[in-house]
PyMOL CGO cylinders between C-alpha atoms (Angstrom):
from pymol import cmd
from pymol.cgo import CYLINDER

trace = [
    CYLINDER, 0.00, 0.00, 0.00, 1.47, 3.56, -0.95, 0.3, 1, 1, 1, 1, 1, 1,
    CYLINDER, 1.47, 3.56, -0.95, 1.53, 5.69, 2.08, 0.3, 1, 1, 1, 1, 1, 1,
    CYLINDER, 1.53, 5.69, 2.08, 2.93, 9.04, 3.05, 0.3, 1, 1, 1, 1, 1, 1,
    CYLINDER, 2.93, 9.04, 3.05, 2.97, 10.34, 6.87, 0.3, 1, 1, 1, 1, 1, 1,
    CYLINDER, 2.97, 10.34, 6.87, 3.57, 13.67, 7.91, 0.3, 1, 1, 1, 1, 1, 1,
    CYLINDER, 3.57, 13.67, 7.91, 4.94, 13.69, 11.94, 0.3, 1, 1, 1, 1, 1, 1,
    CYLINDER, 4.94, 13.69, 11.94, 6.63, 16.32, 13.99, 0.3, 1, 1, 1, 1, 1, 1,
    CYLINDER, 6.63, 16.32, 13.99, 3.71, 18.93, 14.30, 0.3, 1, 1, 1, 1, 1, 1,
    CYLINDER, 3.71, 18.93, 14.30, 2.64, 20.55, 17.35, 0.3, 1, 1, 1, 1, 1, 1,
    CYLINDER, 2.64, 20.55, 17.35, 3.07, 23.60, 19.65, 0.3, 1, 1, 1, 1, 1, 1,
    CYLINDER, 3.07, 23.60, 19.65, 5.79, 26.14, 19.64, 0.3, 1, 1, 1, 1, 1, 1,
    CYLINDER, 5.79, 26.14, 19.64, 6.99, 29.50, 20.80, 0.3, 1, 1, 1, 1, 1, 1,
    CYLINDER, 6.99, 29.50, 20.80, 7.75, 32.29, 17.67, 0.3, 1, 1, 1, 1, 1, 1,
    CYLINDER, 7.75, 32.29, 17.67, 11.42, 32.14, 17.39, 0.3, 1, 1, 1, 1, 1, 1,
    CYLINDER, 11.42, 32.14, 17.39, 11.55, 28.17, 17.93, 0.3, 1, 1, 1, 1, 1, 1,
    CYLINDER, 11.55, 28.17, 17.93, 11.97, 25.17, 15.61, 0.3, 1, 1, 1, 1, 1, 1,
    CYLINDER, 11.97, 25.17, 15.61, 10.35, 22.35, 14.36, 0.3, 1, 1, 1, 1, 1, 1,
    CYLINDER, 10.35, 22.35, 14.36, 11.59, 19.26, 12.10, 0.3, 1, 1, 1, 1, 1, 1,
    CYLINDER, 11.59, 19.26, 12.10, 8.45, 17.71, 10.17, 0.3, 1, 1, 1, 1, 1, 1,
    CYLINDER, 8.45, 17.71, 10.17, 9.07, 14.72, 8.79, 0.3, 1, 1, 1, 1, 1, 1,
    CYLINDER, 9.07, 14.72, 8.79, 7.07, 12.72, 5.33, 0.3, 1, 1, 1, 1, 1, 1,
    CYLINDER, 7.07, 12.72, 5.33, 7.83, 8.81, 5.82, 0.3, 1, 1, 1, 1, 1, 1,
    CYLINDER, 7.83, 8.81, 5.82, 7.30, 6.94, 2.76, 0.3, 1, 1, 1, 1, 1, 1,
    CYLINDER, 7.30, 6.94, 2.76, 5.88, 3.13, 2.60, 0.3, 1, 1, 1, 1, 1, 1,
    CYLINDER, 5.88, 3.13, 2.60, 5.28, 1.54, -0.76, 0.3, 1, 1, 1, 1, 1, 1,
    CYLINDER, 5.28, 1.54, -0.76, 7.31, 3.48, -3.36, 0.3, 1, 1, 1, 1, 1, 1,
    CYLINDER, 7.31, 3.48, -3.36, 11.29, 4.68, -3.30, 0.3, 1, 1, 1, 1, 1, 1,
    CYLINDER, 11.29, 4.68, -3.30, 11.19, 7.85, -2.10, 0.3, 1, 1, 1, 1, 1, 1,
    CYLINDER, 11.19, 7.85, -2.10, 13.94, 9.82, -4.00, 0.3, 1, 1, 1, 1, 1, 1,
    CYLINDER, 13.94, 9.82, -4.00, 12.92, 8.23, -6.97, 0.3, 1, 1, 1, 1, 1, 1,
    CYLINDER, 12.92, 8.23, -6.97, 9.94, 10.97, -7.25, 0.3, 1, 1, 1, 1, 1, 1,
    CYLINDER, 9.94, 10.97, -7.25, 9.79, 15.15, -6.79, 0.3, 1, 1, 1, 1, 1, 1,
    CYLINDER, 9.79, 15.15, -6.79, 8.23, 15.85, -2.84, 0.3, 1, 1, 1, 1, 1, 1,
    CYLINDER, 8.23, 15.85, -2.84, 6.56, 18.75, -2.27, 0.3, 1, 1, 1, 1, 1, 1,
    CYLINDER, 6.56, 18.75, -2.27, 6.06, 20.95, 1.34, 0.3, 1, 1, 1, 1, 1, 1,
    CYLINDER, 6.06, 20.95, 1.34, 2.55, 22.47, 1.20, 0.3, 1, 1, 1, 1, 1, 1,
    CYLINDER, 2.55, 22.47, 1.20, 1.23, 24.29, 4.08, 0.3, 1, 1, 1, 1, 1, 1,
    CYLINDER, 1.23, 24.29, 4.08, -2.84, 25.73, 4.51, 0.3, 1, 1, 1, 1, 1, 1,
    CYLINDER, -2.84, 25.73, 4.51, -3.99, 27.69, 7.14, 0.3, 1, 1, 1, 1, 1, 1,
    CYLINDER, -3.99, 27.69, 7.14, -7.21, 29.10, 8.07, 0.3, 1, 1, 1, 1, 1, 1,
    CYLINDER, -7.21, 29.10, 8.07, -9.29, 30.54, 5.70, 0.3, 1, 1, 1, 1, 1, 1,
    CYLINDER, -9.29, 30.54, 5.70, -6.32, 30.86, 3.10, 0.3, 1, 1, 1, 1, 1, 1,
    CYLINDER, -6.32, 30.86, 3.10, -5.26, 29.07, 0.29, 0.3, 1, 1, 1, 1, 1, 1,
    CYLINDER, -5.26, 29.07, 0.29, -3.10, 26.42, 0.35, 0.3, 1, 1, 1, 1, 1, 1,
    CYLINDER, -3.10, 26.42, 0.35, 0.41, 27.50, -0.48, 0.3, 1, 1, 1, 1, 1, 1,
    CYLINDER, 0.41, 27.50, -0.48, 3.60, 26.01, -1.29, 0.3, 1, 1, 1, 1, 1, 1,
    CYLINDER, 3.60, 26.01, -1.29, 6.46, 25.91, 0.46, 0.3, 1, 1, 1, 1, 1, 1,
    CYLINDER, 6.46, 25.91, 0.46, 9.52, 24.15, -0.15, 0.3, 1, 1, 1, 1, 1, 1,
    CYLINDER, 9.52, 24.15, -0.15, 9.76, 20.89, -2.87, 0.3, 1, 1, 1, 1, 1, 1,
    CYLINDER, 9.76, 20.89, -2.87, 13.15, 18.25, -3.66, 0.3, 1, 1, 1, 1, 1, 1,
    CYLINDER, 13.15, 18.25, -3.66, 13.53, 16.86, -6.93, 0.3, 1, 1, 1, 1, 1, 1,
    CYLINDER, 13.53, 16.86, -6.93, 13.88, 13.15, -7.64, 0.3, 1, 1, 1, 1, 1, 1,
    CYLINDER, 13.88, 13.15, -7.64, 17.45, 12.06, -6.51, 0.3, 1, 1, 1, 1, 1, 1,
    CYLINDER, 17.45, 12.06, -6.51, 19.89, 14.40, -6.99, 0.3, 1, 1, 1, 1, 1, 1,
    CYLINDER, 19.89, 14.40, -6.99, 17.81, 17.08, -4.69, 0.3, 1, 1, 1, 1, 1, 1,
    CYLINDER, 17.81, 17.08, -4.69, 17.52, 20.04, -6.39, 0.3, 1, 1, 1, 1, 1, 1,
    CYLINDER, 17.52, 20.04, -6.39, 15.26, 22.48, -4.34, 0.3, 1, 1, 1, 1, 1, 1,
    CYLINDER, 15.26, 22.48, -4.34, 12.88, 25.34, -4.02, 0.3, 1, 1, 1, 1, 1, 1,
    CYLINDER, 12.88, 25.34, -4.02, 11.73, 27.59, -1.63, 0.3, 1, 1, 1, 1, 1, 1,
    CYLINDER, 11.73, 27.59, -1.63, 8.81, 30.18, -1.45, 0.3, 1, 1, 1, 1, 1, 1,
    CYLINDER, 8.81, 30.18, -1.45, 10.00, 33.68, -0.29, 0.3, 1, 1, 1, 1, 1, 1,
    CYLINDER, 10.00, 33.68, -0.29, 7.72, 33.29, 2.65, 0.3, 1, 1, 1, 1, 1, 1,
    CYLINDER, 7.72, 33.29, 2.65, 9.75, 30.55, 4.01, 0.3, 1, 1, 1, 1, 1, 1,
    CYLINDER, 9.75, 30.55, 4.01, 13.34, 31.01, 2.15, 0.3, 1, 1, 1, 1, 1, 1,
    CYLINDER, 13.34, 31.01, 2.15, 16.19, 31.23, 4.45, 0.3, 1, 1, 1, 1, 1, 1,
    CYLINDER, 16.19, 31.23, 4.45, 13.74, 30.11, 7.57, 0.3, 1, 1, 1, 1, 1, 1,
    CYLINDER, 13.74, 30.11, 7.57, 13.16, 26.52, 5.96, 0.3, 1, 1, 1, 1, 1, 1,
    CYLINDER, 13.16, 26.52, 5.96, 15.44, 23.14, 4.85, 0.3, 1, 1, 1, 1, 1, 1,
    CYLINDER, 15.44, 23.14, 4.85, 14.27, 20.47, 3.01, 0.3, 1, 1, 1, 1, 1, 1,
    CYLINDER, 14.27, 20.47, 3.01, 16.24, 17.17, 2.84, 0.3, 1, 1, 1, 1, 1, 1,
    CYLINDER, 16.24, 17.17, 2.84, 16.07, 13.80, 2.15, 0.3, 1, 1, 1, 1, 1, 1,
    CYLINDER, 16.07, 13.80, 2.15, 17.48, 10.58, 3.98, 0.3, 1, 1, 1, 1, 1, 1,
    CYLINDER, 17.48, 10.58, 3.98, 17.36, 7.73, 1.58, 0.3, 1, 1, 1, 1, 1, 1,
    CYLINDER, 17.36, 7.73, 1.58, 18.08, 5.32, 4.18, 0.3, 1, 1, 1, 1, 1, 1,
    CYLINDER, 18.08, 5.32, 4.18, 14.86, 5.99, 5.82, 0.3, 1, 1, 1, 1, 1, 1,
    CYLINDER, 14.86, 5.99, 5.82, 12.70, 6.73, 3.13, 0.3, 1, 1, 1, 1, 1, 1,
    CYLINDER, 12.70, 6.73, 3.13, 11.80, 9.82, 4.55, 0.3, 1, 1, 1, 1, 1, 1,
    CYLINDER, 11.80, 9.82, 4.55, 11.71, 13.90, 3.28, 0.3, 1, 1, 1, 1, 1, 1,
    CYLINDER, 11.71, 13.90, 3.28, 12.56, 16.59, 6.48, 0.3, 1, 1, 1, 1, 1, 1,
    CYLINDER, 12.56, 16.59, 6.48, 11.50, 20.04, 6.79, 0.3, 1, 1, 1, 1, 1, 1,
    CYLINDER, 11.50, 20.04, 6.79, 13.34, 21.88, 9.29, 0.3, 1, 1, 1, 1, 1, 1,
    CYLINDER, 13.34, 21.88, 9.29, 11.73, 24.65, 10.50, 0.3, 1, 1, 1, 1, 1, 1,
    CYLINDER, 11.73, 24.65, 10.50, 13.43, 27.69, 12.58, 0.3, 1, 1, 1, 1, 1, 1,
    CYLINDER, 13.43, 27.69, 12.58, 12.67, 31.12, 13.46, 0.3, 1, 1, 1, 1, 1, 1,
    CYLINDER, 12.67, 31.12, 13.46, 9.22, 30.46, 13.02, 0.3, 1, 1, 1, 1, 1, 1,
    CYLINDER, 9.22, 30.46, 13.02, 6.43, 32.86, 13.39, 0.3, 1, 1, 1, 1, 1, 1,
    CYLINDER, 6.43, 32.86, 13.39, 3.04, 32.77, 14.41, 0.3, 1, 1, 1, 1, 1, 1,
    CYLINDER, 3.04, 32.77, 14.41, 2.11, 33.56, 10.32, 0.3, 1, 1, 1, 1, 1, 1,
    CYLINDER, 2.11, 33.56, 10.32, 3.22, 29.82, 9.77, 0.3, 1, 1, 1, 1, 1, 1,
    CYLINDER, 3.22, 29.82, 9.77, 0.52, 28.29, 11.56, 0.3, 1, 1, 1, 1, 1, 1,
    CYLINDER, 0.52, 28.29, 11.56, -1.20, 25.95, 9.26, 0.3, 1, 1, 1, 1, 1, 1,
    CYLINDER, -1.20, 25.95, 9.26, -1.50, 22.65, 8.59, 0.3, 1, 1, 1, 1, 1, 1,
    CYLINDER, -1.50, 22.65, 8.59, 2.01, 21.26, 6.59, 0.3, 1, 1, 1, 1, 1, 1,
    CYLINDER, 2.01, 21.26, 6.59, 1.32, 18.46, 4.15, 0.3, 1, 1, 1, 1, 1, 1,
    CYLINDER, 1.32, 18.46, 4.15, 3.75, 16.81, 1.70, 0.3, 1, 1, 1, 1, 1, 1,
    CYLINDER, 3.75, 16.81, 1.70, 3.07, 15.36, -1.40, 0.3, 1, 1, 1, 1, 1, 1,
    CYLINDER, 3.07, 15.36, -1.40, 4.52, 13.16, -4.29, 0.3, 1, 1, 1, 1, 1, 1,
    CYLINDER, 4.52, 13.16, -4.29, 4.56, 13.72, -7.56, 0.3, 1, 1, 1, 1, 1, 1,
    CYLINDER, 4.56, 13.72, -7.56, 4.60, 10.07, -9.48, 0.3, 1, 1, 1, 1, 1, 1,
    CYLINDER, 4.60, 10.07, -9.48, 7.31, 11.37, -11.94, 0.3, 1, 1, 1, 1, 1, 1,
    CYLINDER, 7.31, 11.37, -11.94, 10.66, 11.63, -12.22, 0.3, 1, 1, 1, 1, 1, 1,
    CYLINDER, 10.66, 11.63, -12.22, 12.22, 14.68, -12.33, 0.3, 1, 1, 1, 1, 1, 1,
    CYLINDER, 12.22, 14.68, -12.33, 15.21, 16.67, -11.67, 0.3, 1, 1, 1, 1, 1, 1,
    CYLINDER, 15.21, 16.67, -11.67, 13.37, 19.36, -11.06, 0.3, 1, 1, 1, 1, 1, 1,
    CYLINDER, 13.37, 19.36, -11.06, 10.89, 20.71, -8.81, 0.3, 1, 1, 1, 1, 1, 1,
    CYLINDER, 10.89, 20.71, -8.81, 7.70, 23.23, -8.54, 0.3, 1, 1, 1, 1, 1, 1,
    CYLINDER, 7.70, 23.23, -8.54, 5.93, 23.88, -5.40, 0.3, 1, 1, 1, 1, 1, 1,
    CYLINDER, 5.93, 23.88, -5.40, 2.66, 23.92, -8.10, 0.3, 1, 1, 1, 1, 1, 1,
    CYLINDER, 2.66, 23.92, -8.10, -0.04, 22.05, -5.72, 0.3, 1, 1, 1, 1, 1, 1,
    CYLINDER, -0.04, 22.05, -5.72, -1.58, 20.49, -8.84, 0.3, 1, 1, 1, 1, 1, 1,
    CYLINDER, -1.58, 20.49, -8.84, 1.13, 18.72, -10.45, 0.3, 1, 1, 1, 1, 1, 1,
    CYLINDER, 1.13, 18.72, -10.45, 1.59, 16.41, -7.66, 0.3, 1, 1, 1, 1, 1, 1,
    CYLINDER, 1.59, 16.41, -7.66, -1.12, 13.29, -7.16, 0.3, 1, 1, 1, 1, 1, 1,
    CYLINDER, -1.12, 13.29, -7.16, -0.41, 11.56, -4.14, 0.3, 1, 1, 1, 1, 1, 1,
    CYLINDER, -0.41, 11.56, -4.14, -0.99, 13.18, -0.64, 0.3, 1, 1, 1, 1, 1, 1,
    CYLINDER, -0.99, 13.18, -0.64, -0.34, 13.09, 3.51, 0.3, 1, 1, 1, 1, 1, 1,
    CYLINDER, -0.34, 13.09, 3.51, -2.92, 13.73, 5.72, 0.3, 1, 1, 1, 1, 1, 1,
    CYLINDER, -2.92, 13.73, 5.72, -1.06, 16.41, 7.17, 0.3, 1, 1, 1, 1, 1, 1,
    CYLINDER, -1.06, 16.41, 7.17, 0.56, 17.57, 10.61, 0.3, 1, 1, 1, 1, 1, 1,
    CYLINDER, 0.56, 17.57, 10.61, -0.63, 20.58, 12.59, 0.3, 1, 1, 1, 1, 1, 1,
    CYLINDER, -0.63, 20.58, 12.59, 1.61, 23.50, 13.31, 0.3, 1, 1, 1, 1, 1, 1,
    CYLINDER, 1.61, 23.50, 13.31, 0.94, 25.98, 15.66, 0.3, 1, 1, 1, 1, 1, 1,
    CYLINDER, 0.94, 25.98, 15.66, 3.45, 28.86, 16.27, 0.3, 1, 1, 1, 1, 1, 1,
    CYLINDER, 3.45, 28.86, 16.27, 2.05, 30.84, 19.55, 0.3, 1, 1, 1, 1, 1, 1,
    CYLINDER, 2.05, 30.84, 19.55, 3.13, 32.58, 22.85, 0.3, 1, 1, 1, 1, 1, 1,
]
cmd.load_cgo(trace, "trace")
């Protein structure tokens, strides 16, 4: 069964860190572009960060860039987000996403990925 589970959410002060995590069952990982999306109330889902099939060529959106990592650990089958100096504007809910092609590039364009987490909540708050 192709699965992908977004962990690491919860609580934090502005100015703190987080490191999300997408675990992949099913499928090789690196072999396909991942995608960071993050939605939060009453907005429009936006993305954030994505890492090409295996050679890990990112993007960033300028609302994130500099603040953000993405990564990969092949050995795990898993795609990190590290998240620092984060501000109460990045509460949402932070998805990632697959898209079923390879590519050695990558767009943080919602629609041209097809296989989706359930998400992980982030909540940036004093």
């Amino acid at each position: 069964q192709l699965q992908l589970v977004e962990s690491g959410g919860g609580l934090v002060q502005p100015g703190g860190s987080l490191r999300l995590s997408c675990a992949a069952s099913g499928f090789t990982l690196d072999y396909y572009p991942i995608g960071w999306f993050r939605q939060a109330p009453g907005k429009e889902r936006e993305g954030i960060s994505c890492i090409s099939s295996r050679y890990g060529s990112t993007n960033y959106a300028d609302s994130v860039k500099g603040r953000f990592t993405i990564s990969r650990d092949n050995a795990k089958n898993t795609v990190y987000l590290q998240m620092n100096s984060l501000k109460p504007e990045d509460t949402a809910i932070y998805y990632c996403a697959a898209r079923r092609v390879y590519s050695s590039s990558c767009s943080t364009m919602a629609y041209e990925y097809n296989f989706w987490g359930q998400g992980t909540q982030v909540t940036v708050s004093s």
